[in-house]
Each structure stands twice: as structure tokens, then as C-alpha cells.
C-alpha positions in Angstrom: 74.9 74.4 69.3 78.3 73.9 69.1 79.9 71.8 66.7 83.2 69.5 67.2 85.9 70.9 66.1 87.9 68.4 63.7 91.6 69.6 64.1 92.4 71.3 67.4 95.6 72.7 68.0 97.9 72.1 70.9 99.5 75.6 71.4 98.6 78.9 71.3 95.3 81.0 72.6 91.5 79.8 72.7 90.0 82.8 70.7 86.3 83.6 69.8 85.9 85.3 66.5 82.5 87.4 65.8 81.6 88.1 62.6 83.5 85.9 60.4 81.4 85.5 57.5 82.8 89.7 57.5 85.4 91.2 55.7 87.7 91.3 58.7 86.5 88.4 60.6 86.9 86.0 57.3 90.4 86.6 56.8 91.4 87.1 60.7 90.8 83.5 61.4 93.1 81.9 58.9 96.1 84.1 60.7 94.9 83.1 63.7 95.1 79.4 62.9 98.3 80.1 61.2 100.1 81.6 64.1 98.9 78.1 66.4 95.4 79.2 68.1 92.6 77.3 68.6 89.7 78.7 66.9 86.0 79.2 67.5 83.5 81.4 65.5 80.2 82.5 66.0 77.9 82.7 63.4 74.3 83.2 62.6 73.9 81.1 59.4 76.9 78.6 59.4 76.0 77.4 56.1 77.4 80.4 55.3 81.2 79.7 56.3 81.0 76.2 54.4 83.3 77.2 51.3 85.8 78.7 54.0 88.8 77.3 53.2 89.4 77.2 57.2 85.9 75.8 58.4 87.0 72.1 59.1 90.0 73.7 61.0 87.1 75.8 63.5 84.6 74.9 66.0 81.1 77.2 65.2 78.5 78.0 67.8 75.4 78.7 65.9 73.0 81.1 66.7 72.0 85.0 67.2 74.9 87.2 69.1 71.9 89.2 70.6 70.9 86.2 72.8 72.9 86.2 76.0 72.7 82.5 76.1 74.8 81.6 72.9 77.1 84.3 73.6 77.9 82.8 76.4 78.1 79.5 75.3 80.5 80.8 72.7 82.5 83.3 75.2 83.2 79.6 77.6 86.7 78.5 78.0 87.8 81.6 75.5 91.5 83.7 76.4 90.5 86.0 73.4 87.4 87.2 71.9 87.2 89.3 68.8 83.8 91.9 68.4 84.0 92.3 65.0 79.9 92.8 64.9 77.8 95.6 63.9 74.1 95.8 62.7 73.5 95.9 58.7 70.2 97.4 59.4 69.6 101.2 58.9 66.0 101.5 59.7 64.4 103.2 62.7 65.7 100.2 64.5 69.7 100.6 63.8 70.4 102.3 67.1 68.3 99.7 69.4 69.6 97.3 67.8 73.4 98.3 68.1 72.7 99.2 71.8 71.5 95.7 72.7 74.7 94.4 71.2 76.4 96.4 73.0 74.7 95.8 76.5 75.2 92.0 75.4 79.1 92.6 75.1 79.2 94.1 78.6 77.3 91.6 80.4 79.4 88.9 78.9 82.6 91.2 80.1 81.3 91.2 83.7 80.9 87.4 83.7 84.5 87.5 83.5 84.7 89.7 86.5 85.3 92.6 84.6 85.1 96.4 85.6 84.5 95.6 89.1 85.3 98.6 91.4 85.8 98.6 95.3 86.9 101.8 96.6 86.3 104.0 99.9 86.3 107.6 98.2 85.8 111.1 99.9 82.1 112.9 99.0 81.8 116.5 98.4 81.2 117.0 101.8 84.2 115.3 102.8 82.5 111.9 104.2 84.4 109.0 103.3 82.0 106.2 101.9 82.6 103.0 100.5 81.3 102.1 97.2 81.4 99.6 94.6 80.8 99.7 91.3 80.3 97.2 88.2 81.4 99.1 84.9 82.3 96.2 82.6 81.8 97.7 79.2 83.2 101.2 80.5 86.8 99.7 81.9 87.1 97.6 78.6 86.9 100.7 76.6 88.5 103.0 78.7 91.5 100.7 78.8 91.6 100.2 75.1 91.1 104.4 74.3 94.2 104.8 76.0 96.1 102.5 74.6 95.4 104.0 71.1 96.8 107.5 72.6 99.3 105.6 73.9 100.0 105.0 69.8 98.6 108.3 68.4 99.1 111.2 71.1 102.9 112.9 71.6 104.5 112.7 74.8 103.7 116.0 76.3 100.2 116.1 75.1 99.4 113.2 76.8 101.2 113.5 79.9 99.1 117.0 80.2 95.9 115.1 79.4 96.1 112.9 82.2 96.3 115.7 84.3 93.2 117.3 82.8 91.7 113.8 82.8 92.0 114.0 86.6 90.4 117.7 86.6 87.8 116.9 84.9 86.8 113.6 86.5 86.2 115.6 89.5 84.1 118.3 88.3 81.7 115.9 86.8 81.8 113.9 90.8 81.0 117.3 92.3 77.9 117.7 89.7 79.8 120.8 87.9 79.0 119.1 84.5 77.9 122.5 82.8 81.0 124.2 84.7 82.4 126.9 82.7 85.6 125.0 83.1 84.3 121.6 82.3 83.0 123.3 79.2 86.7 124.0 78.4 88.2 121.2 79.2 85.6 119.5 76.8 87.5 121.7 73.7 91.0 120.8 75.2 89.9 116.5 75.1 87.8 116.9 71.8 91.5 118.5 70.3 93.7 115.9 71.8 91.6 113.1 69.8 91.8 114.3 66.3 94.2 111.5 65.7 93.0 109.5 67.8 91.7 106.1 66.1 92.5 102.2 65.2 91.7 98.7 66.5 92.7 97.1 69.9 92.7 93.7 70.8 91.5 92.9 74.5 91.3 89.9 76.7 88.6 89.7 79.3 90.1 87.1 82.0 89.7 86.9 85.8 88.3 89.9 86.5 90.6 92.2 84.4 91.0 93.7 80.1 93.8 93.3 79.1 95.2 94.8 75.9 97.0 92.2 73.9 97.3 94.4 70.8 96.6 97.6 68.7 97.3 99.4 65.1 96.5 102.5 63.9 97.1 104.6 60.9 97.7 107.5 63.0 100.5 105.7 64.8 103.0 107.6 66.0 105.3 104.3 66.2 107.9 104.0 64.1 109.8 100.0 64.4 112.7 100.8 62.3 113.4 103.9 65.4 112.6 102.4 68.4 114.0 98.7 67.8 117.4 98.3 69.4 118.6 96.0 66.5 121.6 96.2 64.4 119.6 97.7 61.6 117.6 100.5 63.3 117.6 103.9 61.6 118.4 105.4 64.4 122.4 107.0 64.6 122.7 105.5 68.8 126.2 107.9 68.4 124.1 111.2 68.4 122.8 110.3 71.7 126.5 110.8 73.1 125.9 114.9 73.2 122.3 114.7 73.9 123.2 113.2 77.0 125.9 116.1 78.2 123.8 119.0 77.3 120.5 117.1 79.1 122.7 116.6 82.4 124.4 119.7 82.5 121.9 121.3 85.1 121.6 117.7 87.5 125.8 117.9 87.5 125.4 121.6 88.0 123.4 121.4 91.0 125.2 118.6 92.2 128.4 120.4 92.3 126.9 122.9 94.5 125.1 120.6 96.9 128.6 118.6 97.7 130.9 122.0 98.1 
């Protein structure tokens, strides 16, 4: 049941935070109330938030994340949501358990309209057909993954994956999943993720996920280079000759094309 909250704020997001009594989760909500948000957690044993500094400052729904009911009681008027969940368990029932949590999470991502596909694609056989699809769970992650290569991958190794993406994507619609060629493109994808890890932050609202933030150790981001402040490490004066030599064959072919 959810409990009043006893100093809402006026600005800022509406965001659900899982797992607070966590590690993360317990020190996430005080920058979130910090930076002006309105704050909701869910917790199984609220009792257990009591000495929080924060907890007069945040509205709790009590109960179980595995019920679909409280999560969606929590998940109700919510711009951002936080999973921040994960069994403690490690009996035979760990990967049950994490699986339900996870079926829970997409459920309450297709409420929101989520991973909702209408398309009119071409078969094997060349007949056009129209289908639609509900992949909630699978759009939220997809979009998030690439956002972290986004942050992690080099320029030309990711433009070349999309391409291979787009191979590979096709073999598995055609049924070649044990391909000799699928094989290989399985090494080529397994390489390109070796640095490939982090959090994302994702908003599930009308019908799309949007990602509203990442980090990563791996990141490939560097502020102090790609800020165009005064006091960016990068010389701007170098770009001067980078420039000539980089237009040399568009003003060479241009010349030619207006003799």
C-alpha cells in the first residue's frame, strides 16, 4: 500500500526506485532528491528504510516486486523507473526466480506500450505478410546494449557491426541459425563486446524506451576532448591541416567535374 509522501517536490521527474534498501539503490535516491525529483521506492520490508536519512522525503509501496499487482501500483504515474533488483538466493531456485523477475519487468514495460512492432515484411518465399509483434523486454534491452557500444565500441568497429547485425538478423529469419556463416559472425559479435559493459538509465513512456543516461568504465568518452569549452584539451588549431589534407580528393574531383 502506498504511503503519503510527506514532502513532494514541484520540479523534476516522477522516478521509481527498486531496491533501495541496496547498495546502489540506497544512495541513488538521496541524488535523486537532490537534483529536484519526486521519489518513490519499492520495498519488501519498509521497516527497513526507517533510519534512511531520506525516508520522510519518499513515498514507499510495500510489497513483493514478483507480484505484478504492486509493481504496477508502484510503476503508476512514474517518467523513470530504476531495476536495481536481483535475487539473493543461490539455491536450485535462483534461476526461476531471476526469470520471473524478469518476465515481471517486461510485462510492466508493455503496459507502457512498449516493444510494440507493426510491420509488413517479405517471407523467404518472397510473400509479403503483415505481422505484429509485442517484444517489450527485448526493445528495452536492445536499445540500452547499443547505447553502451555507442560509449565502448570505436567508430569503425561499430559502423561494420551494424552491417553484420543486418546479416545476421537475416540468416536467423531464413532458419540458417547453424549456418556456417552465422557460426562466424557469432566469433566476429562475441569479439566486438569484450568491452562492452556499464549501466543505462531507460524511460518506458507511451509506447517507447528511451535512454536517458549511461556510464561505463570502458568508456571510450573522454569530456575534457569532446566539450567545445574554453578549457577543452583539445588544440581546435590542429584541425586547420586535417581539414586540407581530408578535402584534397572532394576539391580534386571537383575540379575535374567543372573543367
Amino acid at each position: 500500500m502506498a504511503q503519503p509522501n510527506t514532502a513532494r517536490h514541484t520540479e523534476g521527474m516522477r522516478c521509481l526506485v527498486t531496491g533501495a534498501t541496496g547498495y546502489i539503490g540506497g544512495r541513488l535516491v538521496p541524488e535523486l532528491l537532490e537534483q529536484g525529483h519526486e521519489v518513490r521506492v519499492l520495498a519488501r520490508h519498509p521497516e527497513r528504510l526507517a533510519d534512511r536519512t531520506w525516508f520522510d522525503d519518499v513515498e514507499v509501496v510495500s510489497g513483493d516486486a514478483q507480484d505484478v499487482g504492486t509493481l504496477n501500483e508502484a510503476l503508476a504515474d512514474i517518467d523513470v523507473a530504476y531495476y536495481l533488483m536481483h535475487s539473493l538466493l543461490s539455491g536450485p531456485d535462483f534461476h526461476n526466480i531471476e526469470l520471473n523477475m524478469a518476465r515481471i519487468f517486461s510485462r510492466a514495460a508493455s503496459a507502457q506500450g512498449v516493444g510494440r512492432i507493426d510491420i509488413v515484411e517479405d517471407r523467404l518465399v518472397g510473400i509479403k505478410s503483415r505481422e505484429v509483434y509485442e517484444a517489450p523486454a527485448g526493445i528495452t534491452l536492445i536499445n540500452a546494449h547499443e547505447e553502451l557500444e555507442n560509449l565502448t565500441i570505436e567508430r569503425d568497429l561499430a559502423r561494420y557491426k551494424r552491417r553484420v547485425e543486418s546479416e545476421w538478423a537475416e540468416l536467423v529469419y531464413d532458419g540458417l541459425w547453424f549456418s556456417g556463416l552465422k557460426r562466424s559472425l557469432d566469433v566476429f559479435i562475441n569479439d566486438t563486446q569484450r568491452y562492452v559493459s556499464g549501466d543505462v538509465r531507460v524511460k518506458l513512456h507511451a509506447g517507447q524506451a528511451v535512454v536517458t543516461g549511461r556510464r561505463s568504465d570502458q568508456s571510450l568518452y573522454d569530456f575534457n576532448l569532446a566539450t567545445y569549452d574554453t578549457g577543452d584539451t583539445f588544440d581546435q588549431s590542429q584541425a586547420k591541416g586535417f581539414i586540407e589534407i581530408w578535402s584534397l580528393p572532394s576539391k580534386i574531383s571537383a575540379r575535374r567535374d567543372l573543367a
